[in-house]
C-alpha positions in Angstrom: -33.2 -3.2 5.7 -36.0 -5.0 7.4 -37.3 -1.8 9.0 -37.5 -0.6 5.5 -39.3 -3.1 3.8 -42.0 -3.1 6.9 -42.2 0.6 6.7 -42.8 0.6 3.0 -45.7 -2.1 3.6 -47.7 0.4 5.7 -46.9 3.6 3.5 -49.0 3.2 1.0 -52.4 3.9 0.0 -53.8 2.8 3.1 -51.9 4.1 6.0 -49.4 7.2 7.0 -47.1 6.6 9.3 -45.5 9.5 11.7 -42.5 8.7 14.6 -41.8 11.9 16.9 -38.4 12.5 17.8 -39.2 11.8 21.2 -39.4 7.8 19.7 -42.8 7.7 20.6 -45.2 5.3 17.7 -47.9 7.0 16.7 -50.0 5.6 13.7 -52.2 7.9 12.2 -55.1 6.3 10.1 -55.8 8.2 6.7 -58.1 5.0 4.9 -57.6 2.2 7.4 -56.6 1.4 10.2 -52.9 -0.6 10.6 -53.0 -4.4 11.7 -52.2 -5.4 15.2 -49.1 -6.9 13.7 -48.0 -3.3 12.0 -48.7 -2.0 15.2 -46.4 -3.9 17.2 -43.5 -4.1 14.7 -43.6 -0.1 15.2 -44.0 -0.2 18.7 -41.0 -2.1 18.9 -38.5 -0.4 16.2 -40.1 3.0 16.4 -39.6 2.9 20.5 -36.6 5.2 22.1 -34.3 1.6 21.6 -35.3 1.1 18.0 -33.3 2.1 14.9 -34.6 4.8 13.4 -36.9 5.3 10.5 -36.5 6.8 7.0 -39.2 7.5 4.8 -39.0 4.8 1.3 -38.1 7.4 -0.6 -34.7 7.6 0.8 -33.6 4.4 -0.1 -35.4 4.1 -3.7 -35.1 7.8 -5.0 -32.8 10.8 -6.2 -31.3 8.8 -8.7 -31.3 9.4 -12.2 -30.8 6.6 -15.6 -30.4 8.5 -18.6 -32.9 7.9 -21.1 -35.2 6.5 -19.1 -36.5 8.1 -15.9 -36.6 6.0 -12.2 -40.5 6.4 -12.6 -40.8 5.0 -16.2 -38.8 2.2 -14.9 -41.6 1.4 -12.3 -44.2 2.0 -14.4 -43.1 -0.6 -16.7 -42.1 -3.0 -13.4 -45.8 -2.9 -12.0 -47.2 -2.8 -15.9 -45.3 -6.4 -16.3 -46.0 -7.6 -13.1 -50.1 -7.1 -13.8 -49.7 -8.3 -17.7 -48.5 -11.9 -16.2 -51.1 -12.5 -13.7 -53.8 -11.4 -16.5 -54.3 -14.4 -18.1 -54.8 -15.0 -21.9 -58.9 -14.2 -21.4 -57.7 -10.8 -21.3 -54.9 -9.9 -24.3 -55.8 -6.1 -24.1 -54.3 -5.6 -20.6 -51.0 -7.1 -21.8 -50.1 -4.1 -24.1 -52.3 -1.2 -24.9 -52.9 -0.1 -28.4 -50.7 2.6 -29.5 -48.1 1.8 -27.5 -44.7 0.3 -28.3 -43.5 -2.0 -26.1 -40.6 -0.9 -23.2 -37.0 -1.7 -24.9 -34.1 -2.9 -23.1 -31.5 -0.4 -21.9 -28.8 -0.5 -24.3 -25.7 -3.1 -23.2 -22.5 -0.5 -22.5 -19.8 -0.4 -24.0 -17.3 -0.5 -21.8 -15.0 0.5 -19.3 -17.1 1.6 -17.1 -15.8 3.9 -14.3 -17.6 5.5 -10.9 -16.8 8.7 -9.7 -18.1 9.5 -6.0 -17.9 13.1 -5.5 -18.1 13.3 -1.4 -18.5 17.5 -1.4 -21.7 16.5 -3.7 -23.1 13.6 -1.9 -23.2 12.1 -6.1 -22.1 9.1 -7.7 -21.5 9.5 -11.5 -21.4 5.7 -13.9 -19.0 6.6 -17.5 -19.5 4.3 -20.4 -16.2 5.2 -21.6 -16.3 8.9 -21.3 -20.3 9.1 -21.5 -22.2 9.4 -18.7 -24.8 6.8 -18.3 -26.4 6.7 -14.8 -26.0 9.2 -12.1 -27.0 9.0 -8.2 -27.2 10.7 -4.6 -25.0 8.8 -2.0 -24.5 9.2 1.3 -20.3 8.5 2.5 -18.7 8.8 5.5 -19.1 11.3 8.5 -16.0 13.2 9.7 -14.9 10.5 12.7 -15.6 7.4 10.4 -14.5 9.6 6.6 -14.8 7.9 3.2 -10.9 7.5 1.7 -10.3 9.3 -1.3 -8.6 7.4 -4.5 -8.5 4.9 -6.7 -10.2 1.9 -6.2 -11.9 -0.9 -8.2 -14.5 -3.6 -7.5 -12.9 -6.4 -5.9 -15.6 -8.5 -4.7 -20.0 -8.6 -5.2 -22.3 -10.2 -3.3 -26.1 -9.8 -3.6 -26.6 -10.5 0.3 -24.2 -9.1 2.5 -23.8 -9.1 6.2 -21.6 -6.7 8.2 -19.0 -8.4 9.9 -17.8 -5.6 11.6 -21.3 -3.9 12.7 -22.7 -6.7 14.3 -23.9 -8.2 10.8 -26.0 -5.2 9.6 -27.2 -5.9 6.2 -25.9 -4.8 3.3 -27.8 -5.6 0.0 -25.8 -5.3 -3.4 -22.5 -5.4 -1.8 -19.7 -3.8 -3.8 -16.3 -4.0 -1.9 -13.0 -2.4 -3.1 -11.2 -2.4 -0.4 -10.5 -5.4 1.9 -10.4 -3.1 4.8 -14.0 -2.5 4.6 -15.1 0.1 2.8 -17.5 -1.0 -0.1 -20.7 0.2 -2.2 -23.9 -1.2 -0.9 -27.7 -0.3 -0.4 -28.4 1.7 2.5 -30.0 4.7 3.6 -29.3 8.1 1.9 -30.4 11.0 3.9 -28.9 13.8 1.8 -25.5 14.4 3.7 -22.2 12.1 4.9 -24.1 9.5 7.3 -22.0 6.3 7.0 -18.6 4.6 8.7 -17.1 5.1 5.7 -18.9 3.0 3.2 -20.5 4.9 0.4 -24.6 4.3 0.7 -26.5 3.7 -2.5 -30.5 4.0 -2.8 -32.3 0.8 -3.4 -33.3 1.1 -7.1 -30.1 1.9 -8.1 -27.9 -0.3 -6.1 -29.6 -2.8 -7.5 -29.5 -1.6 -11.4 -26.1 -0.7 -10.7 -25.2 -4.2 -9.2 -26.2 -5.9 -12.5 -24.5 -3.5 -14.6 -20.9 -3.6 -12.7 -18.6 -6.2 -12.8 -16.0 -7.2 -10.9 -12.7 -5.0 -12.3 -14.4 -2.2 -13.2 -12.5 1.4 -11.8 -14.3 3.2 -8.9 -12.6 7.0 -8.1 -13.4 8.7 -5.1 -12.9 12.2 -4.9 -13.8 15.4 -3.4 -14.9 17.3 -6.0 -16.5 15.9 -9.2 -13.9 14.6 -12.3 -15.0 12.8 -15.3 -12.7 10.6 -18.0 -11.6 12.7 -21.4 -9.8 11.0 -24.5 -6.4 12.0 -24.2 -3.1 10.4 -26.6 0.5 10.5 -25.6 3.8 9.1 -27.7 4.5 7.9 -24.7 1.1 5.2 -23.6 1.3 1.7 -24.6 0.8 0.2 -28.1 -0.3 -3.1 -28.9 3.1 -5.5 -29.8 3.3 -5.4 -34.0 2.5 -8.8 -35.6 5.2 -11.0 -36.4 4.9 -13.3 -39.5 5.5 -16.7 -38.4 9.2 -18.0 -39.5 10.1 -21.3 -41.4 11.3 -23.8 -38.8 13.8 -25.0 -41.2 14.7 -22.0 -41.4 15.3 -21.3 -38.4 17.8 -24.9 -37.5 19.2 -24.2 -40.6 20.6 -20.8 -38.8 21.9 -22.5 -36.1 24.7 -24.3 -38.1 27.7 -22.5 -38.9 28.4 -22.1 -42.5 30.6 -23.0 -45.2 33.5 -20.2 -46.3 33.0 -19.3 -49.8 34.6 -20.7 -52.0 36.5 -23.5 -50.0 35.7 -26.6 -51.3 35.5 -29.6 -49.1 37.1 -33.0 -49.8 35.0 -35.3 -50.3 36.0 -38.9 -47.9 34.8 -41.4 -50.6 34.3 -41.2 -54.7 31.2 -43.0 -54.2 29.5 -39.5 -51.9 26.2 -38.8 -53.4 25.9 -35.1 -55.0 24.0 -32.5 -52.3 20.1 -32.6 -53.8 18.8 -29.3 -54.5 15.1 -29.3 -52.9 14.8 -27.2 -50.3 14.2 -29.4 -47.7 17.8 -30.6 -47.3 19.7 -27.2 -47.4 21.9 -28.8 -44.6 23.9 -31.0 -47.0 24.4 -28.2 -48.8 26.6 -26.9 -45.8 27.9 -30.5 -44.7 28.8 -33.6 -47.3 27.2 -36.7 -46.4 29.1 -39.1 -44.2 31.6 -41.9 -46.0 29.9 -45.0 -46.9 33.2 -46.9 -47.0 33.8 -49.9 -44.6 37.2 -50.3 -45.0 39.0 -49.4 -41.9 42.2 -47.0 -42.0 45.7 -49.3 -42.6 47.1 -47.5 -39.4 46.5 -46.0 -36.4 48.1 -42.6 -37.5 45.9 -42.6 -40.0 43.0 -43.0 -38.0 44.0 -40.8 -35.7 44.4 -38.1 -38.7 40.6 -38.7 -39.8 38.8 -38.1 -36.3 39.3 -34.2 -36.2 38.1 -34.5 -39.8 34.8 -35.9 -39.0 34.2 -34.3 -35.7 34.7 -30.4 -37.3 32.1 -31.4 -40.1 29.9 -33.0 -37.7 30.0 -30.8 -34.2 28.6 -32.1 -31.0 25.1 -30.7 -30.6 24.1 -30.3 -27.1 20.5 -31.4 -25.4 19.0 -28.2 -25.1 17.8 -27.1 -21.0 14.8 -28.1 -19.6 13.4 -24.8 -18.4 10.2 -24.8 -16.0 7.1 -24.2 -17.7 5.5 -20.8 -17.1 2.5 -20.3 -14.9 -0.3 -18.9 -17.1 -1.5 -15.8 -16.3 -5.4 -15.1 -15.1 -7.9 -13.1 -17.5 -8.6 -10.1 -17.6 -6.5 -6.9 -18.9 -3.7 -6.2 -17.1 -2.8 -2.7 -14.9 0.4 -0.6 -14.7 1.1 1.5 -11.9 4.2 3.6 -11.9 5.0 5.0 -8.4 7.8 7.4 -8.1 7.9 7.1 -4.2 9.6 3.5 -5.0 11.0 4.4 -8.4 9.2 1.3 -10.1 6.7 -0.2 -12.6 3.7 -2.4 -10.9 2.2 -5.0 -13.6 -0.5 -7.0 -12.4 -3.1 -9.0 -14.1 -5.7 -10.9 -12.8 -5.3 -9.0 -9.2 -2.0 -11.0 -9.2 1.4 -9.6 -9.8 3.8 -10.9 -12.8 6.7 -8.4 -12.4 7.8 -5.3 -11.6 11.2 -3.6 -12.8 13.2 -0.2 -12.0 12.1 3.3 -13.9 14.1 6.2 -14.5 12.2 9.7 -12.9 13.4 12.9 -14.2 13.5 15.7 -11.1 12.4 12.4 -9.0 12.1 15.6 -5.6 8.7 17.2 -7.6 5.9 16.0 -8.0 4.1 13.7 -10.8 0.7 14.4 -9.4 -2.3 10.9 -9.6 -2.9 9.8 -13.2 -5.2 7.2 -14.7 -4.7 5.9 -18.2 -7.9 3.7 -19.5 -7.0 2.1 -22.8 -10.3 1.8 -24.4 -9.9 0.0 -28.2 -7.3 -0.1 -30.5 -6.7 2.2 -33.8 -8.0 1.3 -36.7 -4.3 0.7 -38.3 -3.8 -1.6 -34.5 -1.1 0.4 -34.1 -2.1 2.5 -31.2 -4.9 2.3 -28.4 -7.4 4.8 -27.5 -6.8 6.1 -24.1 -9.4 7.9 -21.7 -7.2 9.5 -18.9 -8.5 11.4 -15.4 -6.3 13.2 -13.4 -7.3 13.0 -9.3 -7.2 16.3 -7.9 -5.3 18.0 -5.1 -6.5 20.0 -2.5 -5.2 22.5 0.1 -6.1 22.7 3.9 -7.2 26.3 4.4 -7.9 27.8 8.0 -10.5 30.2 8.6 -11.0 32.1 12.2 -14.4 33.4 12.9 -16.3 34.6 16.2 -16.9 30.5 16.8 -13.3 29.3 16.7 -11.0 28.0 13.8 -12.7 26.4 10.8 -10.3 24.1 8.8 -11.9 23.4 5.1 -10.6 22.3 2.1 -9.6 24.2 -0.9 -9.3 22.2 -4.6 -6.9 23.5 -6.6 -5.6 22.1 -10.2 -4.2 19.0 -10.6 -0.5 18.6 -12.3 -0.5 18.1 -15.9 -0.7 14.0 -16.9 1.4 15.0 -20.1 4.0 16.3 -18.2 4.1 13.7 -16.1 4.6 10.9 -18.4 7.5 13.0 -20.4 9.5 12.9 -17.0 9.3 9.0 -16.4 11.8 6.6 -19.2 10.5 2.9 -19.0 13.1 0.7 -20.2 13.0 -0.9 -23.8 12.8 -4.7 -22.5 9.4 -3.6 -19.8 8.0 -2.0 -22.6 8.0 -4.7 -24.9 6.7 -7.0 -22.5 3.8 -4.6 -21.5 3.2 -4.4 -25.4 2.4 -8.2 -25.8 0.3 -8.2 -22.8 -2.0 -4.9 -23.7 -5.0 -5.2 -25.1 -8.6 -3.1 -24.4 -9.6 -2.0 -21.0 -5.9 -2.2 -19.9 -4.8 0.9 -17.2 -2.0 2.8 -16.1 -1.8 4.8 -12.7 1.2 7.2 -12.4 1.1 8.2 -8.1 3.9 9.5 -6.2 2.5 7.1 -3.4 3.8 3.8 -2.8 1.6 0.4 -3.2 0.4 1.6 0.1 -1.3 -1.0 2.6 -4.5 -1.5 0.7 -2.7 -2.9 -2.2 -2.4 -6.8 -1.3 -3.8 -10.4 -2.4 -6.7 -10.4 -4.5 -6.7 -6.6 -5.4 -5.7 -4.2 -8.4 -3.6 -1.4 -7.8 -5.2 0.8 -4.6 -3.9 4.7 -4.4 -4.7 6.2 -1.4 -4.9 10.4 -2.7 -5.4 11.5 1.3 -2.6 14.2 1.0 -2.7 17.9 0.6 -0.6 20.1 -0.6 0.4 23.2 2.2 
């Protein structure tokens, strides 16, 4: 980036600058004439050992905010920029009259999700199922390619440094994979030019750096796909509300009851009656202890009144001391269902909290790559709302021309999500568990991959889709 932000310094107004493909620098004057500085900083990088060049507008252009255009933005940048350094002598070149002043863009809703289409070079930002900002990128070239699937922001960082490409920067830093492959300024040429990160232009690296946070769902794809509202008897709903029990209630439950209509003798004339509140139900179901102090006349008979008192009064045993719980992290938690292993995934809080055995009907075909999105809950809270995308397939086709054999790849419709989730049977007890647990922004990834290698510490559930169908 610091041959960008020298290059955009002489671009203006006042200069032109033009670097043959040979690498020769040549500064052509159109108003002035470049400083001796300027013209040594391009001797240097524009030389045959220097980077190379872009022009500005391929890192801060071809991007697109809906509702208000990248050149608006500006505008009202460089019209806030002068209105500060105006000074009160001059209120008029704060805000002309007639015009309202610029409002914020409105806060989104949320989740947000990114789809990168690599066959369109475009990056698409969904407020739930709206489209809200849209973007040319620039992925990965065919020796260094982009991975396809489902991903999610697992780490940001404003300033970035490459530690792989001998620290090459990488402004607005959006990793999700550990592996290196992440979301970050660069340059943006119009076709695959990366190792396998996915370029972003300035302006909107930035704007989308402040928008994201970390969590949010990125898809990568080959061919564009967008989130729809979809419903299923089988998705998650929220756990019902329990009214909270009496606590008397509840101990008086625990002791076992009187027959009816066996009467129990009472030890001593002087026994006080059972009181009637409600607070004392338990002498209702055991007499109260003797009060005598006279001690039996023999042993017999003493011996004769212990099982007595030990059937009225039974032992009651010091309940175990169980380890307390770890609490679980924040954040909405995320289900993946992988018929490779035949299991449910819950994690929460990039950590795992359990995972238990599924049943698969016809487990030898295919359930396709599902994602589930629970958005709100129902008005009634008895169901979520659910935004689903289904990843696509694609085919390897061969082509032989006069030049040799061509190998593309062919899309072709994903399997039905519907389908999929009527063939998998989640048992009662994981359900109910995933029930407390779910609330909005919640997900659920049906694969038939494994966890696969990028799924590890400190990540949400990764699915690699980098398989085609023959």
């Amino acid at each position: 980036m610091l041959q960008q932000q020298h290059f955009a310094r002489i671009s203006g107004p006042s200069a032109r600058a033009l670097l043959s493909v040979s690498g020769a620098a040549l500064l052509l004057a159109v108003v002035g004439a470049a400083s001796p500085a300027q013209a040594q900083f391009f001797n240097y990088y524009g030389g045959s050992g220097g980077p190379a060049f872009y022009p500005r507008s391929y890192f801060d252009g071809g991007y697109t905010l809906h509702g208000h255009s990248a050149r608006k933005a500006a505008r009202r940048a460089a019209s806030h920029s002068t209105s500060r350094h105006s000074g009160p002598s001059d209120p008029g070149a704060r805000q002309k009259p007639g015009k309202e002043a610029a409002k914020p863009d409105p806060i989104p809703q949320g989740p947000l999700t990114l789809v990168v289409s690599i066959a369109n070079q475009h990056v698409t930002v969904f407020d739930r199922d709206t489209p809200i900002m849209e973007s040319s990128v620039s992925t990965g070239i065919p020796g260094h390619p982009t991975p396809t699937g489902i991903f999610s922001v697992i780490e940001k960082q404003r300033y970035h440094a490459s530690n792989i490409y001998s620290g090459a920067p990488m402004p607005y830093m959006q990793r999700i994979t550990w592996s290196g492959i992440a979301l970050h300024q660069g340059v943006v040429p119009g076709h695959p030019a990366s190792h396998g990160c996915i370029r972003l232009p300035e302006a909107f690296a930035s704007r989308l750096f402040r928008t994201t946070k970390v969590g949010v769902r990125v898809l990568v794809t080959n061919h564009p796909v967008e989130p729809t509202e979809f419903s299923h008897p089988r998705l998650f709903t929220p756990a019902p509300a329990v009214a909270a029990a009496d606590p008397r209630d509840a101990f008086a439950s625990t002791l076992p009851a009187t027959p009816t209509g066996t009467k129990v003798a009472a030890t001593d004339e002087k026994a006080t009656a059972a009181p009637t509140n409600a607070g004392d139900r338990i002498s209702d179901a055991f007499p109260a202890p003797t009060t005598s102090t006279t001690p039996p006349t023999t042993t017999a008979d003493a011996k004769s009144s212990m099982p007595v008192i030990m059937a009225q009064f039974p032992a009651v045993q010091a309940p175990a001391t169980a380890a307390p719980e770890k609490p679980l992290p924040p954040g909405p938690i995320s289900v993946f269902i992988s018929r490779k292993e035949g299991k449910i995934f819950v994690r929460k809080g990039f950590q795992p909290v359990f995972d238990a055995p599924v049943t698969i009907d016809r487990p030898d075909q295919a359930l396709g790559t599902h994602l589930f999105t629970a958005v709100s809950q129902k008005d009634d809270g008895s169901a979520m709302r659910w935004l689903e995308v289904s990843m696509p397939q694609e085919r390897r086709v061969t082509e032989r021309t006069r030049r040799g054999v061509h190998e593309t790849l062919e899309a072709i419709p994903p399997l039905n999500p519907s389908e999929a989730l009527d063939r998998i049977t989640i048992p009662a007890e994981t359900m109910a568990r995933i029930s407390e647990m779910l609330t909005p922004g919640a997900s659920l990834i049906i694969s038939d991959q494994g966890l696969g290698p990028e799924t590890g510490r400190g990540t949400d559930f990764i699915v690699l889709t980098k398989y085609y169908v023959r």
